[in-house]
PDB file of the backbone (N, CA, C, O) and the ligand in Angstrom, with CONECT records:
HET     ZN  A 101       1
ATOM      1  N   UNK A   1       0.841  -1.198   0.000  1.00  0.00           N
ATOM      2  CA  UNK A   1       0.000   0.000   0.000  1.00  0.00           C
ATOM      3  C   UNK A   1       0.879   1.252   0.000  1.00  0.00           C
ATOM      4  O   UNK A   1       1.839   1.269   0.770  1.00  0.00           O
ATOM      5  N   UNK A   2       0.590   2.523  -0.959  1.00  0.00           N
ATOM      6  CA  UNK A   2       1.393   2.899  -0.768  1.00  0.00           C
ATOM      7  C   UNK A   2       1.125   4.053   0.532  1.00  0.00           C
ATOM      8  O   UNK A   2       0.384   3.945   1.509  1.00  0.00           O
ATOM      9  N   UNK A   3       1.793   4.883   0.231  1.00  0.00           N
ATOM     10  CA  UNK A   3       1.963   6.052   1.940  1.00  0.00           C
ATOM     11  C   UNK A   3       1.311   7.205   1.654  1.00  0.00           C
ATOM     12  O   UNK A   3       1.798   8.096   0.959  1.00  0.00           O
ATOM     13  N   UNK A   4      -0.138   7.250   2.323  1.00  0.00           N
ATOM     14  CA  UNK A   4      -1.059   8.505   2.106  1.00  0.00           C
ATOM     15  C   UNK A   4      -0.556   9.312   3.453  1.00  0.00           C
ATOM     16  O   UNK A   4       0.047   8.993   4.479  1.00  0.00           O
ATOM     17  N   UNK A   5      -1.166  10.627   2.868  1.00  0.00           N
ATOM     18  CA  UNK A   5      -1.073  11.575   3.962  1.00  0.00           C
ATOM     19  C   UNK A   5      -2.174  12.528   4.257  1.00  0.00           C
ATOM     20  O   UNK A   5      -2.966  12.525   3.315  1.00  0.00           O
ATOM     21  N   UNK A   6      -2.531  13.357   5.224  1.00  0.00           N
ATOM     22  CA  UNK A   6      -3.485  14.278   5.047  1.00  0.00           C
ATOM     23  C   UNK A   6      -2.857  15.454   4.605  1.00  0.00           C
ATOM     24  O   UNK A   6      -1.697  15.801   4.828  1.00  0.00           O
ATOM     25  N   UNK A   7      -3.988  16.216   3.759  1.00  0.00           N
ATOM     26  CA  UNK A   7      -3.712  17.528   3.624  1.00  0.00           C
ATOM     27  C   UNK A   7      -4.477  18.177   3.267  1.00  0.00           C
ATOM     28  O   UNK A   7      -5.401  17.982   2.477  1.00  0.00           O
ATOM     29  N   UNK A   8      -3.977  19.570   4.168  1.00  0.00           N
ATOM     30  CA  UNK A   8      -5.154  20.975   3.695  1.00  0.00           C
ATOM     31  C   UNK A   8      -4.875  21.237   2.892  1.00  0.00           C
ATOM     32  O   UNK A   8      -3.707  21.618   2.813  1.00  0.00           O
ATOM     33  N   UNK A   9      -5.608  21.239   1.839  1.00  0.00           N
ATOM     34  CA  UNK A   9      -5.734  22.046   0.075  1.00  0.00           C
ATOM     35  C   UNK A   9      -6.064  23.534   0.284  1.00  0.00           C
ATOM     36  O   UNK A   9      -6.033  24.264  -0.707  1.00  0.00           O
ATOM     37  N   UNK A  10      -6.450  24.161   1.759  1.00  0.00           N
ATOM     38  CA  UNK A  10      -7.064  25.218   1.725  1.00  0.00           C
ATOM     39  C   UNK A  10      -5.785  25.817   2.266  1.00  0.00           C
ATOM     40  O   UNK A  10      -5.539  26.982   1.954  1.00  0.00           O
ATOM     41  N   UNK A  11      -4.789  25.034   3.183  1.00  0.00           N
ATOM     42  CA  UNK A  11      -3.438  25.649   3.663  1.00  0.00           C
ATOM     43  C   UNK A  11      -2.597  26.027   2.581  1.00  0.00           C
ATOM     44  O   UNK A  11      -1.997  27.102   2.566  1.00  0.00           O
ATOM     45  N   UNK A  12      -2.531  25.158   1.654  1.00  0.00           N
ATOM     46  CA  UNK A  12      -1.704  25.047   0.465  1.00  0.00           C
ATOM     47  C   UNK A  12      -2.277  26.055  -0.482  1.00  0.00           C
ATOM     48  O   UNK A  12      -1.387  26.591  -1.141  1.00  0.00           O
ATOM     49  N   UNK A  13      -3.193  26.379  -0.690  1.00  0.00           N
ATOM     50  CA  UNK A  13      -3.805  27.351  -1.316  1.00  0.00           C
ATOM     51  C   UNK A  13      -3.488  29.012  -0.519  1.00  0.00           C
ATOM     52  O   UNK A  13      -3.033  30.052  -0.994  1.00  0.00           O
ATOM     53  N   UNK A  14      -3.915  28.692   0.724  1.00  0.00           N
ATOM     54  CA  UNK A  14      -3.318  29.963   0.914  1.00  0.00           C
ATOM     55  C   UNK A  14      -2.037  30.525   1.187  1.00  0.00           C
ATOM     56  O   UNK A  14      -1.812  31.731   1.089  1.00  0.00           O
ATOM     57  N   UNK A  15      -1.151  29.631   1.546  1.00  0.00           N
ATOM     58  CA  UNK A  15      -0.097  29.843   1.373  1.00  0.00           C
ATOM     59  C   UNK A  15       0.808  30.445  -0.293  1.00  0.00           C
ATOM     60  O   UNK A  15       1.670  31.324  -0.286  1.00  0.00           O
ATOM     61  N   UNK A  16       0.363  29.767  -1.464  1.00  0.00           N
ATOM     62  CA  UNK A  16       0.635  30.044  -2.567  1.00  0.00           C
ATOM     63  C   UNK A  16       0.401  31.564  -2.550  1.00  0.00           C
ATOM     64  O   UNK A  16       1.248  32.452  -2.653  1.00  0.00           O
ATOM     65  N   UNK A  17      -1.193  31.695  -2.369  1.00  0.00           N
ATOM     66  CA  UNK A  17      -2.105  33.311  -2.834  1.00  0.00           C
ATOM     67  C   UNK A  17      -1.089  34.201  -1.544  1.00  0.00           C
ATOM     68  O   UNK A  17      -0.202  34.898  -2.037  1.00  0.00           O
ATOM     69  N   UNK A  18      -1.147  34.206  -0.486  1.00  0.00           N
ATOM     70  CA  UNK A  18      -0.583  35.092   0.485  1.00  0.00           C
ATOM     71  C   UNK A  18       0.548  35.538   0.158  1.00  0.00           C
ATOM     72  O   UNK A  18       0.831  36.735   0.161  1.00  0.00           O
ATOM     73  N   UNK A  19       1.849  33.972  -0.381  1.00  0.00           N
ATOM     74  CA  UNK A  19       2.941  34.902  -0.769  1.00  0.00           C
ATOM     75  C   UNK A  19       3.093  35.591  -1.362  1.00  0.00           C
ATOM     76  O   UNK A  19       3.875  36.505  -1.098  1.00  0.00           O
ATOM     77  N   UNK A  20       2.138  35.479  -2.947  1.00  0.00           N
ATOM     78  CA  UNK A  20       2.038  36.756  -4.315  1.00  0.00           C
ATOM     79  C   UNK A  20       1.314  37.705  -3.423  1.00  0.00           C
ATOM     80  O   UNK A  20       1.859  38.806  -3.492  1.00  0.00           O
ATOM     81  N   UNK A  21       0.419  37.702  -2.712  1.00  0.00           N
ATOM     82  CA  UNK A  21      -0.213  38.883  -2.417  1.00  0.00           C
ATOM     83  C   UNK A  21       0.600  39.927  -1.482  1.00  0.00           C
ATOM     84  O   UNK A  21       0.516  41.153  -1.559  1.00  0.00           O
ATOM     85  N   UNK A  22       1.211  39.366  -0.799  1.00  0.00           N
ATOM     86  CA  UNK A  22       2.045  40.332   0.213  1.00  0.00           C
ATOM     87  C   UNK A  22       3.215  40.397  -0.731  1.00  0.00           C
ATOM     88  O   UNK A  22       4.066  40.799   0.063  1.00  0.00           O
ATOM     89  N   UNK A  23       3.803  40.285  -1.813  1.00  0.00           N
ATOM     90  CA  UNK A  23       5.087  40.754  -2.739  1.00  0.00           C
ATOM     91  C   UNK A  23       4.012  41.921  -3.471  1.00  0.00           C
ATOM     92  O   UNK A  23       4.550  42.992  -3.754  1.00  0.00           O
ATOM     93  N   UNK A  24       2.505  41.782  -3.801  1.00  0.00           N
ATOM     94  CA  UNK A  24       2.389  42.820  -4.823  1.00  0.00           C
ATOM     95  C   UNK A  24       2.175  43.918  -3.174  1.00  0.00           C
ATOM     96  O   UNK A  24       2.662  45.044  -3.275  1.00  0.00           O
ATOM     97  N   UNK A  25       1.886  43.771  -2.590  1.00  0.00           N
ATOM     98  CA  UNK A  25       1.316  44.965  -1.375  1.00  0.00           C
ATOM     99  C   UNK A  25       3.003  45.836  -0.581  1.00  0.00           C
ATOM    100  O   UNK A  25       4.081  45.678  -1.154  1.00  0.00           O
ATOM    101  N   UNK A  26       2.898  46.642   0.668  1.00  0.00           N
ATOM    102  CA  UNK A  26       3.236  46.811   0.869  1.00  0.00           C
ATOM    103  C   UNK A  26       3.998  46.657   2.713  1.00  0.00           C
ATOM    104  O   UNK A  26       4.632  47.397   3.467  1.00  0.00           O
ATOM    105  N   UNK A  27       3.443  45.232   2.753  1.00  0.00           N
ATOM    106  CA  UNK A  27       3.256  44.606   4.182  1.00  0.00           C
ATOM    107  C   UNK A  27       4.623  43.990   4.234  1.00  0.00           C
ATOM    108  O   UNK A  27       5.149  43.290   3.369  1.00  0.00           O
ATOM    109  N   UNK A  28       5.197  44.434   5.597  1.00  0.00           N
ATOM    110  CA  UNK A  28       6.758  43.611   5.908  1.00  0.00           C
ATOM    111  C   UNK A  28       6.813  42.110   5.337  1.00  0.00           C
ATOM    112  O   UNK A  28       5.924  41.391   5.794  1.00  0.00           O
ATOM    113  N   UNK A  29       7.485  41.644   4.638  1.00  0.00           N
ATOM    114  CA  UNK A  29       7.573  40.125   4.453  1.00  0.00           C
ATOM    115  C   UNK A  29       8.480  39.492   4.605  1.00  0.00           C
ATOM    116  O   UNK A  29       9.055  38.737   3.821  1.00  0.00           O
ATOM    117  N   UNK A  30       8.790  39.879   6.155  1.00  0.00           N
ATOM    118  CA  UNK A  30       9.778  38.951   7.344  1.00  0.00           C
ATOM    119  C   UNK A  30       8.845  37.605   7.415  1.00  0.00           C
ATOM    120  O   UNK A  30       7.634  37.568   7.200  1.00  0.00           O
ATOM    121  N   UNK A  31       9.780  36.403   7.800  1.00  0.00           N
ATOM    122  CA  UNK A  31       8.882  34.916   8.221  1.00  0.00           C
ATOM    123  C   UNK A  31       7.366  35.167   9.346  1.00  0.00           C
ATOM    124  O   UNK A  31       6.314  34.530   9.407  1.00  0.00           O
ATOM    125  N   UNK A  32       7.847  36.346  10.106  1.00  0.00           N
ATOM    126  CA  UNK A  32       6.966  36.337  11.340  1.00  0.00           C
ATOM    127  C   UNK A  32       5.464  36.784  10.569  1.00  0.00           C
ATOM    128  O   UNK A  32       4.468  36.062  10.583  1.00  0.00           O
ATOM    129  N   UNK A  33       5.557  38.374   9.781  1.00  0.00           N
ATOM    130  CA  UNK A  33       4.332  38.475   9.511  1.00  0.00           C
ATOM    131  C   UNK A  33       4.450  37.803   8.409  1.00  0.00           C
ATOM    132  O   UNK A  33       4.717  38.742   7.660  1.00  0.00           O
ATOM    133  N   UNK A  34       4.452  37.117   7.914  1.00  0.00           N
ATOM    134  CA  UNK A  34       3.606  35.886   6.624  1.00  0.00           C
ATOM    135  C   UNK A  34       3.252  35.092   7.053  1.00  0.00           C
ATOM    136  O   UNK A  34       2.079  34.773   6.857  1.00  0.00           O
ATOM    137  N   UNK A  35       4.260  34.186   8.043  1.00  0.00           N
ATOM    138  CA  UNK A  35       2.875  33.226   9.171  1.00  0.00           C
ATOM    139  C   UNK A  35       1.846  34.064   9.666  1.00  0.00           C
ATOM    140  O   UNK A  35       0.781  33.541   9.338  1.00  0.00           O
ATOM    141  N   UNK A  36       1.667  35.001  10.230  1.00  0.00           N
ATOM    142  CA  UNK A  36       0.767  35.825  11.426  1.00  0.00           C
ATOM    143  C   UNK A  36      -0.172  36.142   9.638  1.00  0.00           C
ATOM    144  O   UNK A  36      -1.394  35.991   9.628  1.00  0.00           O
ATOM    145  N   UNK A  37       0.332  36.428   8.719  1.00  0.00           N
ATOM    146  CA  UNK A  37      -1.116  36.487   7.925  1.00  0.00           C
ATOM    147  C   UNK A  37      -1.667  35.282   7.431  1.00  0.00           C
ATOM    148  O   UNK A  37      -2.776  35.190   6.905  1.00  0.00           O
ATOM    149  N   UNK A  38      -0.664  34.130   7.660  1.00  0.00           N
ATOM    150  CA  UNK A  38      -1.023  32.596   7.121  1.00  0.00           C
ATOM    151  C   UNK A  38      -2.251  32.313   8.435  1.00  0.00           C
ATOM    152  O   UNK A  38      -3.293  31.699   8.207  1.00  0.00           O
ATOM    153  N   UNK A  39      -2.005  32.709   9.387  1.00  0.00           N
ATOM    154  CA  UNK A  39      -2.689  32.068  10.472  1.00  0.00           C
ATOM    155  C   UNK A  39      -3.989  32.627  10.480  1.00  0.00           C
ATOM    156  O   UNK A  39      -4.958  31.895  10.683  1.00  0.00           O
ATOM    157  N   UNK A  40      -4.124  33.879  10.275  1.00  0.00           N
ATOM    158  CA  UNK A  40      -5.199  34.800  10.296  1.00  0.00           C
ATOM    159  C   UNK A  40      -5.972  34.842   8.695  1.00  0.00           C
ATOM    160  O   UNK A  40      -6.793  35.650   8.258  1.00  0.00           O
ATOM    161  N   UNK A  41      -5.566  34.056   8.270  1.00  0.00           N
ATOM    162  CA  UNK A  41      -6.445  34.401   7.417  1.00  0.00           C
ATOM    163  C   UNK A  41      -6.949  32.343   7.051  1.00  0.00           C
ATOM    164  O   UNK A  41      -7.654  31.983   6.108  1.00  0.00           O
ATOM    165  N   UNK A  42      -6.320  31.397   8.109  1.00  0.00           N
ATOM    166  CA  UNK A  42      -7.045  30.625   7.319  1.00  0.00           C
ATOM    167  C   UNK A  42      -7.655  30.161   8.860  1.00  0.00           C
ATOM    168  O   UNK A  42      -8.345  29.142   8.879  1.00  0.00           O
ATOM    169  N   UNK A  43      -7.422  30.866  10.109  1.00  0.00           N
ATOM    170  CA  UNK A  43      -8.784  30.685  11.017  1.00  0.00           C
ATOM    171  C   UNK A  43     -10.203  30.903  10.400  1.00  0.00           C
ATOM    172  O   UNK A  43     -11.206  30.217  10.597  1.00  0.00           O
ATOM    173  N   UNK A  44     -10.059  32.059   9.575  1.00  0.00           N
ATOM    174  CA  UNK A  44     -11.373  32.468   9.177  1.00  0.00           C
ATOM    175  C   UNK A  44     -12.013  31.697   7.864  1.00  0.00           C
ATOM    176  O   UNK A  44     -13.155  31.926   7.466  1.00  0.00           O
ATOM    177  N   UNK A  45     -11.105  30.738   7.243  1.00  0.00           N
ATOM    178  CA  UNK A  45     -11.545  29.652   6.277  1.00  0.00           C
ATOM    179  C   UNK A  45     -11.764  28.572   6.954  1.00  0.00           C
ATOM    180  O   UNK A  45     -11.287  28.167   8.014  1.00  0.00           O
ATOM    181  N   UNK A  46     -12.979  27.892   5.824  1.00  0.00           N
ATOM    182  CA  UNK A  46     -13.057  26.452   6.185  1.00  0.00           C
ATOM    183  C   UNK A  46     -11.912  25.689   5.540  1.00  0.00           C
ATOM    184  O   UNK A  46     -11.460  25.890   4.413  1.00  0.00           O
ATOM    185  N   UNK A  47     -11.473  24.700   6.506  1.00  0.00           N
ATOM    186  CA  UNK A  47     -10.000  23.303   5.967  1.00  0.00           C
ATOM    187  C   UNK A  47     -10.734  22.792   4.651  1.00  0.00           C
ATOM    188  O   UNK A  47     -11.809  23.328   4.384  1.00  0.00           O
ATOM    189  N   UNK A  48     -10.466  22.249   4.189  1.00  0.00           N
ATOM    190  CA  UNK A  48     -10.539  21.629   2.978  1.00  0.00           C
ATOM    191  C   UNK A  48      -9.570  20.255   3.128  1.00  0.00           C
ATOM    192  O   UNK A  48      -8.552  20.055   2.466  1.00  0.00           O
ATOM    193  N   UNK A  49     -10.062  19.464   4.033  1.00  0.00           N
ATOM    194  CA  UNK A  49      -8.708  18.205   4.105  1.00  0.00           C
ATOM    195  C   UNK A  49      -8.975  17.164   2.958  1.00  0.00           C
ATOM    196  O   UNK A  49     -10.125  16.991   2.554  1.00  0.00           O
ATOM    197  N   UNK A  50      -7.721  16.347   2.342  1.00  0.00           N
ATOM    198  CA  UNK A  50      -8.052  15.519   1.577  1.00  0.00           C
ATOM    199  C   UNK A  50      -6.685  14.314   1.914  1.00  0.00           C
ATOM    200  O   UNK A  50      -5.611  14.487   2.490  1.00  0.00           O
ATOM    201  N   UNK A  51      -7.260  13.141   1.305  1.00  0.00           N
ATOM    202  CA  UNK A  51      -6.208  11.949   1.754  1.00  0.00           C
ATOM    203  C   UNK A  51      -5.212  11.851   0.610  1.00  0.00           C
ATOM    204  O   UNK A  51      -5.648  11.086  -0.250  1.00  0.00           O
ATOM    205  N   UNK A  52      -3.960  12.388   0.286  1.00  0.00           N
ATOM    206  CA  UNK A  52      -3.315  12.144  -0.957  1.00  0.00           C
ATOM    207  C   UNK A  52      -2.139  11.465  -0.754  1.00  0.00           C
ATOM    208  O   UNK A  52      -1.362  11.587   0.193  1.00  0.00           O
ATOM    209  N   UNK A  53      -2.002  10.177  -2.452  1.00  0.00           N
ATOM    210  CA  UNK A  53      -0.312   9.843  -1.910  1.00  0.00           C
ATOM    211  C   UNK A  53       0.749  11.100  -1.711  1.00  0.00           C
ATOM    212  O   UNK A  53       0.866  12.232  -2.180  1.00  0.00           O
ATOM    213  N   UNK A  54       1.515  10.206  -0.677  1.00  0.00           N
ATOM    214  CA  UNK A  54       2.590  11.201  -0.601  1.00  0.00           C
ATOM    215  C   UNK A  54       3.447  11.790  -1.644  1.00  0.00           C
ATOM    216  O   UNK A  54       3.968  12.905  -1.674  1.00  0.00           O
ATOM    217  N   UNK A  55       3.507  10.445  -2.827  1.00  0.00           N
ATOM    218  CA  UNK A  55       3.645  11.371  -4.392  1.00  0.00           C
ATOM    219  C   UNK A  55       3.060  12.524  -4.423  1.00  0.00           C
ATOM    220  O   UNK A  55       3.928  13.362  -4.666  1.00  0.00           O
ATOM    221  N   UNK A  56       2.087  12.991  -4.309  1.00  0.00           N
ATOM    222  CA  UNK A  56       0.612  13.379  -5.129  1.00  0.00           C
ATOM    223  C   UNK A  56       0.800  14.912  -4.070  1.00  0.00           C
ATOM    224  O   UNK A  56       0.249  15.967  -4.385  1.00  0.00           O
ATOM    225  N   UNK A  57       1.546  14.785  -2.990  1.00  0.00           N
ATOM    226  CA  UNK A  57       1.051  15.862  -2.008  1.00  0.00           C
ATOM    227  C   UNK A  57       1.161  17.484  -2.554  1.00  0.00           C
ATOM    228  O   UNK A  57       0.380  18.283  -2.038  1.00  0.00           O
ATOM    229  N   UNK A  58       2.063  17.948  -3.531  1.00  0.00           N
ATOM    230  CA  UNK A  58       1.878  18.681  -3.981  1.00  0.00           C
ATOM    231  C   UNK A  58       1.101  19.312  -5.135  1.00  0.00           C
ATOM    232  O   UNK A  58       1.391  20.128  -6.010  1.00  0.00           O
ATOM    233  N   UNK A  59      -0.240  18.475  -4.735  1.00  0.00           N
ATOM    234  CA  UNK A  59      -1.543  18.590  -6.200  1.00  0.00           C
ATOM    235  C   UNK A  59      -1.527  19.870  -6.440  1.00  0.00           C
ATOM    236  O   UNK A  59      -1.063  20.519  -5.503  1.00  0.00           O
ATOM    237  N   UNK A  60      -1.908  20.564  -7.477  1.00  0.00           N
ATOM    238  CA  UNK A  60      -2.392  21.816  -7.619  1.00  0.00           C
ATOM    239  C   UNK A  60      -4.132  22.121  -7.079  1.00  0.00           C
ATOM    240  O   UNK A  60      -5.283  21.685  -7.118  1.00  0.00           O
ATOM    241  N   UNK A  61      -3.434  22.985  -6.682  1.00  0.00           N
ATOM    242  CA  UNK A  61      -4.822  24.060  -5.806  1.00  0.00           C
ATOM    243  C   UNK A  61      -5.822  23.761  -6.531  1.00  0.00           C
ATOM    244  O   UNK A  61      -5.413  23.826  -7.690  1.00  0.00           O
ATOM    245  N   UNK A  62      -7.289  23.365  -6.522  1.00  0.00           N
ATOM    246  CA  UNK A  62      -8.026  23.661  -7.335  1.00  0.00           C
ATOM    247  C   UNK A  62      -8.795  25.088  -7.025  1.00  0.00           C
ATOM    248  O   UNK A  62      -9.341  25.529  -6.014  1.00  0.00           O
ATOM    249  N   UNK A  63      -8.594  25.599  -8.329  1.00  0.00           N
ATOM    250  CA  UNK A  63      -9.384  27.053  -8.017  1.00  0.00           C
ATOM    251  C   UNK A  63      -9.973  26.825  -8.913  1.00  0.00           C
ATOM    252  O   UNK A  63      -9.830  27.690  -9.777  1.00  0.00           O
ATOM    253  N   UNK A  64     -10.589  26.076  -9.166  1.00  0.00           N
ATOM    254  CA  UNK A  64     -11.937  26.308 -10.118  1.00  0.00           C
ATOM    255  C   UNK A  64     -13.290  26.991  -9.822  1.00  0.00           C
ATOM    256  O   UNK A  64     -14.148  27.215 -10.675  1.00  0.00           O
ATOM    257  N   UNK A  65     -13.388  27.339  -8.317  1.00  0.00           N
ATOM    258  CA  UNK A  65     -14.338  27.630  -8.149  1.00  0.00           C
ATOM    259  C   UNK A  65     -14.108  29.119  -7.880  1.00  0.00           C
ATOM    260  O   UNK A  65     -13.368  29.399  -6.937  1.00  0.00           O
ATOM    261  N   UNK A  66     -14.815  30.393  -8.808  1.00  0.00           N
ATOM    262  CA  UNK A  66     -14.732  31.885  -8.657  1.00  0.00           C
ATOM    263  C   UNK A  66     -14.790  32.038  -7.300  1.00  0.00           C
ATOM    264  O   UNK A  66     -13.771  32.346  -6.681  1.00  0.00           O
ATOM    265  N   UNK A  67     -16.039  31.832  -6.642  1.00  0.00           N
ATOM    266  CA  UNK A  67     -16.735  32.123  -5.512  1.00  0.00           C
ATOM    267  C   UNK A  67     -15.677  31.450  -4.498  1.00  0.00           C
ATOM    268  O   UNK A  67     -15.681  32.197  -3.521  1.00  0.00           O
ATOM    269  N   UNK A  68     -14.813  30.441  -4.275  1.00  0.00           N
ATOM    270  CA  UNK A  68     -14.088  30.159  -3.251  1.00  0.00           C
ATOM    271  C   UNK A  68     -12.473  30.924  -3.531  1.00  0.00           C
ATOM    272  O   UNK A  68     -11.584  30.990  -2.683  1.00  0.00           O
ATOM    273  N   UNK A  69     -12.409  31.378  -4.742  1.00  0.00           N
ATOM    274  CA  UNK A  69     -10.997  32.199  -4.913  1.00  0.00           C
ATOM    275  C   UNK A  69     -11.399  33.443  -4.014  1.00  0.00           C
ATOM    276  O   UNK A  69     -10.690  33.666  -3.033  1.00  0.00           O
ATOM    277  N   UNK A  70     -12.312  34.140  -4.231  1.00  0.00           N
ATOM    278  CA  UNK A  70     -12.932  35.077  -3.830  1.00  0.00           C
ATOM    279  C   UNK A  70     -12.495  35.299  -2.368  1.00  0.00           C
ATOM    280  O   UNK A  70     -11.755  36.117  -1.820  1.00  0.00           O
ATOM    281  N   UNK A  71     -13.458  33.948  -1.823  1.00  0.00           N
ATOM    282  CA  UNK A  71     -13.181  34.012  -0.236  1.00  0.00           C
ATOM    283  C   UNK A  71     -12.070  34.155  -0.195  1.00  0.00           C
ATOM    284  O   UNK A  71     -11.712  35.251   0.235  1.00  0.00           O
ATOM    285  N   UNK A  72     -10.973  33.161  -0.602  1.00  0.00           N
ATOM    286  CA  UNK A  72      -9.819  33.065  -0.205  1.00  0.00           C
ATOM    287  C   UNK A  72      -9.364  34.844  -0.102  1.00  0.00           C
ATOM    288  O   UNK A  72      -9.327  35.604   0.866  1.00  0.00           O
ATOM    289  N   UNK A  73      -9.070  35.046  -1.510  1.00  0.00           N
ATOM    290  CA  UNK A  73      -8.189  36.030  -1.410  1.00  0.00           C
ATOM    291  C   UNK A  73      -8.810  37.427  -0.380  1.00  0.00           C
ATOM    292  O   UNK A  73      -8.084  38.266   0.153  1.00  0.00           O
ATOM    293  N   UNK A  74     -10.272  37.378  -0.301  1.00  0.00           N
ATOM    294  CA  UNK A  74     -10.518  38.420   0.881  1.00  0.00           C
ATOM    295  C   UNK A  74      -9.902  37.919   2.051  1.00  0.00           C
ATOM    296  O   UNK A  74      -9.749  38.780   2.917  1.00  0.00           O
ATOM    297  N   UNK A  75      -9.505  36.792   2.336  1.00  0.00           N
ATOM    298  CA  UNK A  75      -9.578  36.180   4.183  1.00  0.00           C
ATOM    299  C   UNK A  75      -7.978  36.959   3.733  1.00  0.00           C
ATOM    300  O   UNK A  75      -7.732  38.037   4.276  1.00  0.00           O
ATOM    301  N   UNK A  76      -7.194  36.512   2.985  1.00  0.00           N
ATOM    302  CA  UNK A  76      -6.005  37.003   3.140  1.00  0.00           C
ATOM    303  C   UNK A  76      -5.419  38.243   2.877  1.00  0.00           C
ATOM    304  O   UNK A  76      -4.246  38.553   3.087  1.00  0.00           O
ATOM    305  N   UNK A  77      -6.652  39.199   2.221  1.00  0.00           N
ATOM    306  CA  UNK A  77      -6.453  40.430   2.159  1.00  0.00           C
ATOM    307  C   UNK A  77      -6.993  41.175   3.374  1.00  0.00           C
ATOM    308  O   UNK A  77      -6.598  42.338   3.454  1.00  0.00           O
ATOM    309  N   UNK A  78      -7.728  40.798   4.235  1.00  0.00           N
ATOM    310  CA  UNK A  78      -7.528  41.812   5.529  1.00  0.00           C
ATOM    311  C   UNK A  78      -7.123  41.058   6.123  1.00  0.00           C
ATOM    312  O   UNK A  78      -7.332  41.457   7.269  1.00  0.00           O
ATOM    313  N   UNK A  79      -6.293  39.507   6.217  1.00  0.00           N
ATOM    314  CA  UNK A  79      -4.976  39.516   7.203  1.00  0.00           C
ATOM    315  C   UNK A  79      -3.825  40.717   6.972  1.00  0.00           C
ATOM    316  O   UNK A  79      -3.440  41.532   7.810  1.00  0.00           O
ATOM    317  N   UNK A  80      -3.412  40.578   5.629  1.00  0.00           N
ATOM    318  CA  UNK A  80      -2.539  41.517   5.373  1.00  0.00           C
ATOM    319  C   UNK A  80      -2.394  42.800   5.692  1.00  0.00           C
ATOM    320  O   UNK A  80      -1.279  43.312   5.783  1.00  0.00           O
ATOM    321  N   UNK A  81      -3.888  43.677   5.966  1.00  0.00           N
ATOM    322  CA  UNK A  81      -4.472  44.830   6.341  1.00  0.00           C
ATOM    323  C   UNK A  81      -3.847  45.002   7.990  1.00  0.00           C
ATOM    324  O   UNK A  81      -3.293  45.948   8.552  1.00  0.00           O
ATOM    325  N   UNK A  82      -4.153  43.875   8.363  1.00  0.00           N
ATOM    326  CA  UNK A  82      -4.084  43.493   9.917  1.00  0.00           C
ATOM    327  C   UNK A  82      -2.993  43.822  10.330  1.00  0.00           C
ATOM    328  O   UNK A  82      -2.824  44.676  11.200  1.00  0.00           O
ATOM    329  N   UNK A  83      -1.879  43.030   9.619  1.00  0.00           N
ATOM    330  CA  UNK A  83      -0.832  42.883   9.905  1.00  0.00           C
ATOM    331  C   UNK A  83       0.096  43.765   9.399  1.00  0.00           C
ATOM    332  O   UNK A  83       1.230  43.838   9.872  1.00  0.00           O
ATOM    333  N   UNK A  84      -0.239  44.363   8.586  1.00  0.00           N
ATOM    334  CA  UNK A  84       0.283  45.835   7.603  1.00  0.00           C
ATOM    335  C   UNK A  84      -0.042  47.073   9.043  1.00  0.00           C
ATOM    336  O   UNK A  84       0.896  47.761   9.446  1.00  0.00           O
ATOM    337  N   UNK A  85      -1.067  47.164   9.504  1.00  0.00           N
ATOM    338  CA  UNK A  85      -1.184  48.166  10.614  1.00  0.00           C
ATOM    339  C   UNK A  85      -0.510  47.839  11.983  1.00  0.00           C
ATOM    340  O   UNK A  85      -0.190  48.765  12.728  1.00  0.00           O
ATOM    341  N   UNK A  86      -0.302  46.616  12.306  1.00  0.00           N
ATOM    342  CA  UNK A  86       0.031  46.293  13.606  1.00  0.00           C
ATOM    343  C   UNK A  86       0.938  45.194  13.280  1.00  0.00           C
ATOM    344  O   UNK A  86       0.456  44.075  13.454  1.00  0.00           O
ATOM    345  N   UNK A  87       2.062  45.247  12.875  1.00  0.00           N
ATOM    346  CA  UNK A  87       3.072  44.283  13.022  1.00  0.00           C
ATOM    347  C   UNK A  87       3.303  43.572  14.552  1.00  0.00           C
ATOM    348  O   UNK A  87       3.363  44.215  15.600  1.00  0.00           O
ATOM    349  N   UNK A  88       3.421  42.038  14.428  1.00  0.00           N
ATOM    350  CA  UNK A  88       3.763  41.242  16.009  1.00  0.00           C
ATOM    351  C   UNK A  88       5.331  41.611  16.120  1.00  0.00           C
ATOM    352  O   UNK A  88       5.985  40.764  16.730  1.00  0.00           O
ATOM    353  N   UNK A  89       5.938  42.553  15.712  1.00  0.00           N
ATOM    354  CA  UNK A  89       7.480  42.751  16.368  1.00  0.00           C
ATOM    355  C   UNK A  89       7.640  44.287  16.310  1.00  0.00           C
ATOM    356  O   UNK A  89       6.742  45.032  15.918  1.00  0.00           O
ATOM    357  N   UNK A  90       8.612  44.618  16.647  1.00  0.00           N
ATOM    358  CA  UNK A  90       9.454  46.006  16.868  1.00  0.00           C
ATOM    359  C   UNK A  90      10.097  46.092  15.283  1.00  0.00           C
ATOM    360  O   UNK A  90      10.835  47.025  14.966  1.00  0.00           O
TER     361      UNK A  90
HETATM  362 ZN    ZN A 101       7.568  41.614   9.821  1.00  0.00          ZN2+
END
């Protein structure tokens, strides 16, 4: 059998969209705030878990759906807002 794993398609998704989005914006993009907008913006999404081989783990995102790109990229556009006004460091 081979070796499945779990995974969020919705982590992996936002992780992709967050990094282009905070390179086109103007939000620090130290490790700290890109997690702190990774975190904040996928509390406010639903997971999307799926069972894939461990081959397979880097599937592409499906964005086929307008209406869930949508969400996405709002949840991670006022993390960025968030975190653009109130950085977690000095
Ligand atoms: Zn920072």
């Amino acid at each position: 059998m081979e070796e499945v794993i779990l995974v969020n398609k919705m982590e992996n998704a936002v992780k992709q969209m967050a990094e282009q989005m905070m390179l086109d914006s103007n939000v620090c993009k130290c490790s700290r705030c890109l997690l702190d907008v990774l975190a904040m913006a996928l509390n406010t999404l639903p997971p999307k878990y799926v069972v894939t081989n461990i081959g397979n783990a880097v599937t592409s995102v499906d964005l086929d759906s307008s209406q869930w790109k949508a969400n996405v990229t709002m949840a991670i556009c006022n993390a960025i807002n968030i975190v653009k006004g109130r950085p977690r460091h000095s």
